[in-house]
N, C-alpha and C positions, 0 to 999 in steps of 0.2 A: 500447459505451463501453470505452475501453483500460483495462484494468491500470495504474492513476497513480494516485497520491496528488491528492488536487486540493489539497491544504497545499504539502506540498514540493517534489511533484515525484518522490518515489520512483517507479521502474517495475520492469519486468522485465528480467535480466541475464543473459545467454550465458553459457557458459563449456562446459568441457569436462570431465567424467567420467576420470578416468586410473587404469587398473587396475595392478596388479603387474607387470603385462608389458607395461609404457608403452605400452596401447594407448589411442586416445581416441573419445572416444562423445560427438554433443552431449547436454547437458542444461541447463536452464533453473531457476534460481532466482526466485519469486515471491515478492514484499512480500506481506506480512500484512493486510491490507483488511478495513475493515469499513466498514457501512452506516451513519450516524450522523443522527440527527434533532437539527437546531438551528435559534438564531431568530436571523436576520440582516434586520435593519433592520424589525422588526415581523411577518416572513413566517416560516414553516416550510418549512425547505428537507431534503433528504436531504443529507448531502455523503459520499463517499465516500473515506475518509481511513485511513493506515496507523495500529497499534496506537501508536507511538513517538510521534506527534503530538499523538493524546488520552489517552496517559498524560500530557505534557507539556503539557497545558491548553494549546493555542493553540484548541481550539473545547470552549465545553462543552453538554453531552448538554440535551436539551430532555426534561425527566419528565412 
């Protein structure tokens, strides 16, 4: 399974590393993921959703 929000959509993003002596190195920024247990349409599902989405209540936690 890819590195994605299954809410939003967040993923993973390039970018480059630049030292003092403008030299560039890739490196990789990851979204914050976690595992989440909720009940959509009666079932218990995992979803695996960024920190931003379940502060922001679009799915809430199954206790």
């Amino acid at each position: 399974m890819a590195r994605k929000c299954e809410i939003c959509g967040k993923g993973t993003v390039a970018g480059h590393n630049v030292s003092k002596s403008m030299n560039h190195t890739k490196r990789v920024w990851k979204p914050n993921l976690v595992e989440v247990k909720t009940e959509v349409g009666g079932r218990t599902l995992t979803v695996k959703m960024c920190t931003r989405c379940l502060k922001s209540g679009y799915v809430t936690k199954k206790v």
